[in-house]
NUKOL-291979 format. One record per atom (N, C-alpha, C): x, y, z; residue in one letter. Coordinates in steps of 0.05 Angstrom, whole numbers, plus 5000, padded with zeros to 4 digits. Last residue first. Layout:
XYZA;...
***
This chain:
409740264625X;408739864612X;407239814632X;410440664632X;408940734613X;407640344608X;413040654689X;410840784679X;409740744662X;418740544663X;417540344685X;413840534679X;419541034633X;419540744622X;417840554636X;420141274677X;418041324662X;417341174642X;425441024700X;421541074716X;419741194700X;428941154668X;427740954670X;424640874682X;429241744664X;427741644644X;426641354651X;430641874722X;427841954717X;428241834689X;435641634715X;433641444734X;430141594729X;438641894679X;437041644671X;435341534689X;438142394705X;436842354690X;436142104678X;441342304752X;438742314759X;436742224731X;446142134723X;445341924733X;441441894741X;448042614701X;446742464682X;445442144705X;448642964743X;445842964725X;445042754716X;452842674763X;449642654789X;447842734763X;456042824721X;455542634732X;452942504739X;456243334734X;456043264702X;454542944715X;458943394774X;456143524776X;454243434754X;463843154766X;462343064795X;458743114784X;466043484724X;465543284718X;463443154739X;466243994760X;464243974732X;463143674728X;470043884787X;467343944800X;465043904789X;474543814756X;473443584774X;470843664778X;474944344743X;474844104717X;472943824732X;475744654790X;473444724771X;473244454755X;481244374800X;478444414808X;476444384800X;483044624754X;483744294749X;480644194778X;484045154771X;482345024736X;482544734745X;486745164811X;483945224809X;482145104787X;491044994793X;490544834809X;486844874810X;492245424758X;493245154744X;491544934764X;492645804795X;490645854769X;490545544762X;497745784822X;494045674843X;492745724820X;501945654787X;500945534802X;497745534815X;500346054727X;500946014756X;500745864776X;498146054678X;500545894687X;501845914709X;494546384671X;493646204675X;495345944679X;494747044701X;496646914683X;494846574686X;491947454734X;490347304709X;491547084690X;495147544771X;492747434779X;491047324760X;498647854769X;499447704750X;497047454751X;500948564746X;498748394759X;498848014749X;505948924772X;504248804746X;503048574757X;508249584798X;508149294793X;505849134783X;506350034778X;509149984773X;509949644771X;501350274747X;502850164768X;504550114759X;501051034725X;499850684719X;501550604733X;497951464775X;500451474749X;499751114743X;495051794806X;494651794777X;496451584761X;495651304876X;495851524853X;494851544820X;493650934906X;491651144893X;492951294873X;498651124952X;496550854937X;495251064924X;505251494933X;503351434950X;500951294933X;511551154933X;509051354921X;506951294937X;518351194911X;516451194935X;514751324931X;522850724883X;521150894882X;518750894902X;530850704888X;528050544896X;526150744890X;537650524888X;534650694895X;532750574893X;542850404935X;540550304918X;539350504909X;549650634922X;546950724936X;544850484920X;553750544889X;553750504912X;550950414929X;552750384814X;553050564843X;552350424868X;554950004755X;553950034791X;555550194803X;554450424713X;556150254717X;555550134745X;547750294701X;550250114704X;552550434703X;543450434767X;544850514748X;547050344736X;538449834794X;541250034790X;541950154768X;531749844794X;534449764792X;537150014786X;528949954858X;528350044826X;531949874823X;524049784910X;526549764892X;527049804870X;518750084927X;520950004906X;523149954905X;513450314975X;516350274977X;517350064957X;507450604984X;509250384973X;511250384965X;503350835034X;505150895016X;506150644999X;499550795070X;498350965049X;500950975030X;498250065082X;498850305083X;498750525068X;491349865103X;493349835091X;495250145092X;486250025109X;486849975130X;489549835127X;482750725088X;484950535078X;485750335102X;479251195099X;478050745086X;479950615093X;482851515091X;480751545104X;479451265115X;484951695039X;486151465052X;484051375068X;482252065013X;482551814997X;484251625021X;481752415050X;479252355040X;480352065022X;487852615051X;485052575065X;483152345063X;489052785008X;490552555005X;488552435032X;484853294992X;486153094973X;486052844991X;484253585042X;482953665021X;482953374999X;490653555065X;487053535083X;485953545065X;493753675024X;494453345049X;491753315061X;492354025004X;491753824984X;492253555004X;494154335038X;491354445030X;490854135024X;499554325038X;498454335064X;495854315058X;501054544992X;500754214996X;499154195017X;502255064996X;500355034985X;498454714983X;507855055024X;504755095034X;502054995027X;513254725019X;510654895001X;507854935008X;514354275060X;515654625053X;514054755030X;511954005109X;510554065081X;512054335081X;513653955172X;514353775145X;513853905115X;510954425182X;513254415197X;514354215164X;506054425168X;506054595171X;509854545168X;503753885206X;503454005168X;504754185161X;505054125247X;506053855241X;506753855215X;501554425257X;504154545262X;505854215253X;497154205249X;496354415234X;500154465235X;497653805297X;497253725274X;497653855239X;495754195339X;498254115327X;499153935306X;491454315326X;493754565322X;495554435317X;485654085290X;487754065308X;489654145306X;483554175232X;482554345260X;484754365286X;484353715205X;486254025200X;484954215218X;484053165229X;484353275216X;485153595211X;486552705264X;485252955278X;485053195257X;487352265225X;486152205257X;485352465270X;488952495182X;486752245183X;485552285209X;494252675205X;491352845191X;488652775187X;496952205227X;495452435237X;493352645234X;497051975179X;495651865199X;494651985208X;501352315154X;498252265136X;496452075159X;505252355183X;503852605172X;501252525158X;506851795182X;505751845203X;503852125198X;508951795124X;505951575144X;504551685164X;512952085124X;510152135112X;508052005115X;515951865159X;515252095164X;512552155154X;517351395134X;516351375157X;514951675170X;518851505088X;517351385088X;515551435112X;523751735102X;522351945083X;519551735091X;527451285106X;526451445129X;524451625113X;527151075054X;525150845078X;525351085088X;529151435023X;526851355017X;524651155042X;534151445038X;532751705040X;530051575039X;536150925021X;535351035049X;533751255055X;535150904970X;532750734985X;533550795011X;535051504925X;535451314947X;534351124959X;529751664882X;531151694893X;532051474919X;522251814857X;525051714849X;528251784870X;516051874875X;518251954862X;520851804867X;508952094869X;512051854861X;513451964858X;506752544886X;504752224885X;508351994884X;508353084882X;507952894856X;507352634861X;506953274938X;506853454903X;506153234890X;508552924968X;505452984974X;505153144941X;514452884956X;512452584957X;509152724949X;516453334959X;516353304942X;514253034944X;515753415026X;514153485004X;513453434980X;519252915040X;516552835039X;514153125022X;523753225020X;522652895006X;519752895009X;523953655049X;523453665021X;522853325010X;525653425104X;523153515094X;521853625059X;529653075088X;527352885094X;524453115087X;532853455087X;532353345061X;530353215063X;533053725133X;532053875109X;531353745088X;534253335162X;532153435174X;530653535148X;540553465142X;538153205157X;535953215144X;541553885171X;540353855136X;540253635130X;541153835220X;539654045216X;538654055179X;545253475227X;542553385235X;541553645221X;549653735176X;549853615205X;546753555207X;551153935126X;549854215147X;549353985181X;553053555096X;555453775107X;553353945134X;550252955101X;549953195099X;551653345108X;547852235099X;550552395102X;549852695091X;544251985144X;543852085115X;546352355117X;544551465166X;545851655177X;545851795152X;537351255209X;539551295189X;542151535182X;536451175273X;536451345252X;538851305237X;533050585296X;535450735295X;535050905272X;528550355298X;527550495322X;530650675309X;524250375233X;527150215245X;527050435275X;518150105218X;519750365222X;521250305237X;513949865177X;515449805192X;517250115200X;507650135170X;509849985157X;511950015181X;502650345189X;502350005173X;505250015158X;502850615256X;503850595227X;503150325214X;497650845301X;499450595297X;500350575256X;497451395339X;496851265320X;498051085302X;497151455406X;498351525377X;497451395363X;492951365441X;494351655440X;496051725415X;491150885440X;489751075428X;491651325420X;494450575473X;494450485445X;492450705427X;494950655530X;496350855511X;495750775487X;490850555577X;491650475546X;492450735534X;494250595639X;492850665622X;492750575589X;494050085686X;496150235671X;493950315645X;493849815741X;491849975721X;492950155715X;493849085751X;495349315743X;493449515730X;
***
């Protein structure tokens, strides 16, 4: 079969993206749709994090992946790419900071450029989840907590008990070499 590789022509997302569109309820119909996703993802590229729905937030997601792939992959020379930026990014001025900024810092990245929250509910419970959506790298301190140093974690607990064995093993072979070099020097001296 000589079917061409299409695997170049687009550029492959690092998060999942549903093939069905969500039904983001709006009086203006697809067209303010369209509007909120594109103010989300501005607001996203302005402030690095932000706060709101977890539907708005997964589709918002998917958009801004791909807007930051593309720039990555044909950076701000390419027209359509330029009309892409251009089209999503309702404050212009972002348009600068998506090639200039968020660019250059993803560039490396072979993970995704965003991270998707569950945040907890309002009481009295609302309907909607929300969740927080930011992009890696940002200024702000993480959200989720590191726990790689806790020493009551299972693989910490297992590692130390390792390390304990290894010691003792190595502790060992010393002291064995060393009595066999004192006894030979014993043996030596009579």
């Amino acid at each position: 079969m000589n079917q061409a590789d299409v695997t170049k022509l687009v550029s492959r997302l690092r998060v999942p993206v549903s093939a069905h569109v969500r039904k983001l309820k709006n009086p203006d119909g697809p067209e303010g749709r369209l509007r909120k996703l594109r103010k989300t993802v501005t607001a996203l590229i302005k402030y690095e994090r932000i706060e709101l729905n977890y539907n708005r937030a997964d589709e918002a997601r998917g958009y801004a992946e791909r807007l930051i792939s593309d720039a990555i992959r044909h950076g701000d020379t390419h027209k359509e790419t330029m009309e892409m930026a251009d089209y999503w990014i309702l404050e212009k001025q972002f348009v600068h900071k998506l090639f200039k900024v968020l660019v250059p810092r993803f560039e490396n990245y072979d993970i995704s450029y965003t991270k998707l929250y569950k945040a907890p509910r309002e009481y009295p419970c609302r309907h909607y989840g929300r969740s927080v959506l930011e992009l890696r790298g940002n200024p702000f301190p993480p959200l989720s907590q590191d726990y790689s140093g806790n020493r009551n974690l299972l693989h910490n607990v297992l590692l130390d008990e390792a390390r304990k064995e290894y010691r003792a093993k190595k502790y060992a072979e010393m002291a064995e070499k060393m009595e066999k070099n004192s006894s030979d020097t014993i043996v030596q001296e009579q």
